[in-house]
N, C-alpha and C positions, 0 to 999 in steps of 0.2 A: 446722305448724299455721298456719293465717290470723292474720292481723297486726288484721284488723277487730276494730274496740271493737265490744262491744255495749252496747247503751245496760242499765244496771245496773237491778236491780226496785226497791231504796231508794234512792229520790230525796231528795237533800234537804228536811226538812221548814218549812215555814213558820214565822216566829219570834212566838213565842205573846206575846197581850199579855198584860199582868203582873197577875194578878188575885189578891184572897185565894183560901185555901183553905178544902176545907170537907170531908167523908164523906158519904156515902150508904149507909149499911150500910159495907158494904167495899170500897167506886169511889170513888177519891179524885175531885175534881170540881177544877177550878182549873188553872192555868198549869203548875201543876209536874207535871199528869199525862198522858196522855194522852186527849184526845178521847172523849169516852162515847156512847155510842149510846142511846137510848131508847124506850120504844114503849109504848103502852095498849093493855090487854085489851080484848076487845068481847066477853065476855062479861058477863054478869049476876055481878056479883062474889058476890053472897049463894050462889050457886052455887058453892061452896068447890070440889069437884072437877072441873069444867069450866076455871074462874078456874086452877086450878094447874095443868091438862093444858095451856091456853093459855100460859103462861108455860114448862112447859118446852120446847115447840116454841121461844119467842123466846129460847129460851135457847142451842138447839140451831144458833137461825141466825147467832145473835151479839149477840145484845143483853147491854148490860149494865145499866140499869136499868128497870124493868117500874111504867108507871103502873096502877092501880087507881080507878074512878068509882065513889066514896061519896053517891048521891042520895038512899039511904033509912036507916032504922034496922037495917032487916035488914042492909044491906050493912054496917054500921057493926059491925054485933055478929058479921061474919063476917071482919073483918080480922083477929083474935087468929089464928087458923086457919091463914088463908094469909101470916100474915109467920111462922109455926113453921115451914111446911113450902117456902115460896120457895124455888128456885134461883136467885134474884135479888132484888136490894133493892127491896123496893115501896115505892112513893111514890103517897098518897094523893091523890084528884084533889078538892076539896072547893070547893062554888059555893052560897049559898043561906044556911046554917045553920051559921053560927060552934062550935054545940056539937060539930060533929062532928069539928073540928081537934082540942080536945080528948081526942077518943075515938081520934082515928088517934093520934094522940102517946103515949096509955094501951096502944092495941093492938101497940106497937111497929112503928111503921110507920118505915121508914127515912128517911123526909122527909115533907112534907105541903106538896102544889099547893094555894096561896090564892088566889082572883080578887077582888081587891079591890071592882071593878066591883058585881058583883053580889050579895057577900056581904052578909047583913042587921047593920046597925049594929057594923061591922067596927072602925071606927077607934074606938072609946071603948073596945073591949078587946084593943088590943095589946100591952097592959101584961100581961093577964093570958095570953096566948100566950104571948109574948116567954118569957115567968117557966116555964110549961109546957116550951116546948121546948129550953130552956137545960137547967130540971133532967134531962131525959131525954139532950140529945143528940143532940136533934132538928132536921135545917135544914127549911128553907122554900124555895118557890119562889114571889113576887111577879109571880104569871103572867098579864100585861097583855093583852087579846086585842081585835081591832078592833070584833069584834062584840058585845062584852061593857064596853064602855068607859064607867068611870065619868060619869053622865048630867051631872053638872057639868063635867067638863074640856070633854064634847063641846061642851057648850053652849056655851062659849067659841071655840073651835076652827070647829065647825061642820060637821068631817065626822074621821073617824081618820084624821089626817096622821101621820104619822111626830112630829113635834110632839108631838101631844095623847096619843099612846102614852107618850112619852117623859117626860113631863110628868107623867102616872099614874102610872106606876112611880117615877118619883125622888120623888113625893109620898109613896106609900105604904113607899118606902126609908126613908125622914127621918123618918117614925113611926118606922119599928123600931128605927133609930142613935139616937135620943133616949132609949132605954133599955140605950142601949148591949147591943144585939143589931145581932149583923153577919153570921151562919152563917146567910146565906141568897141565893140566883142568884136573874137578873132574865129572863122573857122579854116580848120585847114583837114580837107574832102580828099578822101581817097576809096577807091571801090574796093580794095584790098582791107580787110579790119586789121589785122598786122599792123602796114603799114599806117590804118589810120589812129592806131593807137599808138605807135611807138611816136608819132607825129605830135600828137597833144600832149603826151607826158615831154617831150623835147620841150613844147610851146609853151607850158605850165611853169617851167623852172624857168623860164626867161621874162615874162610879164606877168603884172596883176591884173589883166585885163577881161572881163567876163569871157569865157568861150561858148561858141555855140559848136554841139556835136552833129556829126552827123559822117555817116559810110556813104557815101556819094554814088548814085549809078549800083545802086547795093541788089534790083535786081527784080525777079519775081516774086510774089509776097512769101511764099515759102524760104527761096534762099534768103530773100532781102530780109527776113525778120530775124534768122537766125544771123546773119551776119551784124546786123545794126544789136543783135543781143549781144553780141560774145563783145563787140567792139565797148559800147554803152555798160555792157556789164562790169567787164576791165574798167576802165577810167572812172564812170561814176565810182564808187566799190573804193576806188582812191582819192575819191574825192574832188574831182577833175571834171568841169561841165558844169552851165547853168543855163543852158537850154537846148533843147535834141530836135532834131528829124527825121522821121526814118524814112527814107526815100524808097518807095515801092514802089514798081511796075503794075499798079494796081488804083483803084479809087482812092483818094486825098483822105476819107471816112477810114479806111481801111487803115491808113499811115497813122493817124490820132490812135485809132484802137490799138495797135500795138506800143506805140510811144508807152499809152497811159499806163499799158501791161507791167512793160519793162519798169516804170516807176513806180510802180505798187510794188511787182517783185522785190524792188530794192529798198522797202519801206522807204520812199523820197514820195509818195503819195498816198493818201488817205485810202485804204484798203475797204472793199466794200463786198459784192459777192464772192466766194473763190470755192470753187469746188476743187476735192482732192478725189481721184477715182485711179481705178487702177488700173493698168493695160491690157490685163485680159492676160489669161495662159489656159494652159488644159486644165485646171483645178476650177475653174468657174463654171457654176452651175447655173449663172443666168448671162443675159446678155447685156455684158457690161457699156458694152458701146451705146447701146438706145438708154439702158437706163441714165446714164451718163447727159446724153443730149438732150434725153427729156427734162430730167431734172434743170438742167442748164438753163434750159427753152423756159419751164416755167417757173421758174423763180427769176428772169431775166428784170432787170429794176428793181431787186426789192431795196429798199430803201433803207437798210441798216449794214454793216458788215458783219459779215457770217461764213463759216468755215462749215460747209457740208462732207461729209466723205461717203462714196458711192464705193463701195468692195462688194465682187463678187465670190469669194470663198471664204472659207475658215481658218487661214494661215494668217493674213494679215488684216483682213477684214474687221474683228472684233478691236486687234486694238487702235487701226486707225478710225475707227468708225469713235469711240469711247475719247478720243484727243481731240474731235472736231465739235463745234459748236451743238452739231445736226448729226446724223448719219447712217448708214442703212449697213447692217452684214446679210450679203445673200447667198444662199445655198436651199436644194431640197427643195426649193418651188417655193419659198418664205423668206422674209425676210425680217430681221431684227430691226427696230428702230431704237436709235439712243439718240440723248437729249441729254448735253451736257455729260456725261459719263454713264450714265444710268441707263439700261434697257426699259422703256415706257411701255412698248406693243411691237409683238410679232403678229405681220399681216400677210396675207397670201402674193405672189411676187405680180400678181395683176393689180393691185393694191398701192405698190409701193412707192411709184413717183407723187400721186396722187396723197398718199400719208403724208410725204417730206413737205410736199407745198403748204397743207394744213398748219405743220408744225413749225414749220420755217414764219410763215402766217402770224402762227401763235406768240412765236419767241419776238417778231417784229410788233409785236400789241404788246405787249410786258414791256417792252423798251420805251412803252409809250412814242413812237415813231409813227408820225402822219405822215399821209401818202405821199411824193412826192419830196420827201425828205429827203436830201443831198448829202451830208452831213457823215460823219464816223470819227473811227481813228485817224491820232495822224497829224499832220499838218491840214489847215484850211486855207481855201486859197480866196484870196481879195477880186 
């Protein structure tokens, strides 16, 4: 057999900074667990069966806990409903009308998003929060937002610096710790990744309170991913963050699938399929692109992790193809298949997505992995 390492699918993960803990339903939140993904329904919550069909797709993609927007009464008296039948912890999104923390708290909501900013005559009843969500068991999220920024700090400040975020949120902390409540994460949102990072590393050195990340208004799924990467990448990477959202101008499905991306990239998730291919230049003799999406397409679920590489020439083709688990070098109308470091069979380049799935196949029976198996490297999540 070939003596080449391959580079492993769990990489060492980042060394998490040291936060309390806290629950969300049943997703532990804090340093001692692992990394939580998040995401908000866009449907009309008061819509009880839409609101739950929506949640089980983010459930299906990998989310693990599911925001809910409480704007009216209807939707208030429709949370009892959807926290009975959840397949994930909801946490209510509440802006405007203090009564309705209350009523998420009553309806068994597994947490409840406060925007201090915005909320009417917030700070004179944090007493009587604090007292609610203690008796129930209830956390809070002090979800700071640029666009939403208490009109007093701005005014000082003069525009949402990473500062005057930071500054709102440890204000509206130091209400809650004065009643000695502490079961509650900080985000502080800004559509700028810049400023949303220089924000949380500001936020990190001044509490130990779990953070939740997130680039706010981050945008089209294109910008919005690349933005929520560079930001997410930053901080996680430092260890900064224990639960994400990527806010995309796009379906709530969409937002989970890149979430989960970004945390496998950063070994902080169990790593499963990952193709490595290359981007094409004038030395490719086949068409890297389809072979690329076909292979993608049909190995989509396998149910082991596995590192394929799809190259289409002979510069770099051979040796990444010999470092990936799987991997095809193509040129000449042929293509090479390696297996673990080893060339097995060269097949005609009509052949070759069709080979990989076989062998992909093969290598997921050796592992003894039944169908639907979840499971890999990595951390596992509860």
């Amino acid at each position: 057999m070939s003596t080449v390492a391959r580079v492993p699918l769990g990489r060492p993960t980042p060394r998490r900074r040291k936060t309390r803990q806290m629950m969300v339903g049943s997703v532990g939140v804090g340093s001692d667990h692992p990394v939580s993904v998040q995401s908000m329904t866009t449907t009309v919550t008061a819509h009880v069966d839409e609101t739950l069909q929506q949640i089980a797709e983010l459930t299906a993609a990998g989310c693990d806990i599911v925001r809910v927007a409480v704007p009216s009464r209807d939707d208030c008296e429709a949370l009892p409903a959807i926290t009975a039948k959840s397949s994930l912890p909801v946490v209510a999104d509440i802006h405007f009308q203090p009564r309705y923390v209350f009523a998420a708290i009553e309806a068994g909501c597994a947490a409840v998003r406060v925007n201090p900013g915005n909320i009417k005559r917030f700070d004179d009843q944090i007493k009587d929060i604090t007292r609610a969500a203690s008796d129930h068991g209830v956390p809070l999220r002090i979800g700071v937002n640029a666009g939403s920024l208490d009109p007093r700090v701005l005014a000082r400040h003069g525009s949402a610096t990473a500062e005057a975020l930071v500054e709102s949120a440890m204000r509206e902390a130091e209400l809650f710790t004065e009643h000695d409540f502490h079961d509650f994460k900080i985000s502080v949102k800004h559509h700028d990744p810049m400023v949303t990072i220089e924000a949380y590393e500001l936020l990190a050195q001044q509490c130990e309170q779990p953070l939740h990340l997130g680039v706010t208004e981050a945008g089209p799924i294109q910008q919005g991913t690349v933005k929520s990467a560079t930001a997410f990448g930053c901080l996680l990477r430092q260890g900064i963050g224990d639960t994400i959202r990527v806010s995309l101008s796009a379906p709530p499905v969409e937002e989970v699938k890149v979430g989960v991306e970004i945390l496998r990239s950063l070994g902080l998730r169990p790593r499963q399929l990952e193709i490595v291919s290359c981007p094409s230049c004038g030395r490719a003799q086949v068409d890297v692109y389809r072979l690329a999406e076909e292979v993608s397409a049909g190995l989509e679920g396998l149910p082991v992790p596995l590192r394929v590489a799809v190259m289409g020439c002979v510069v770099n083709g051979p040796g990444e193809a010999r470092e990936a688990d799987l991997g095809v070098a193509s040129g000449n109308g042929k293509g090479q298949i390696f297996v673990r470091g080893e060339v097995v069979r060269t097949v005609p380049e009509s052949r070759i997505v069709e080979t990989l799935i076989e062998e992909a196949l093969r290598i997921a029976e050796e592992q003894g992995q039944e169908p639907g198996y979840e499971g890999g490297e990595g951390e596992t999540r509860s």
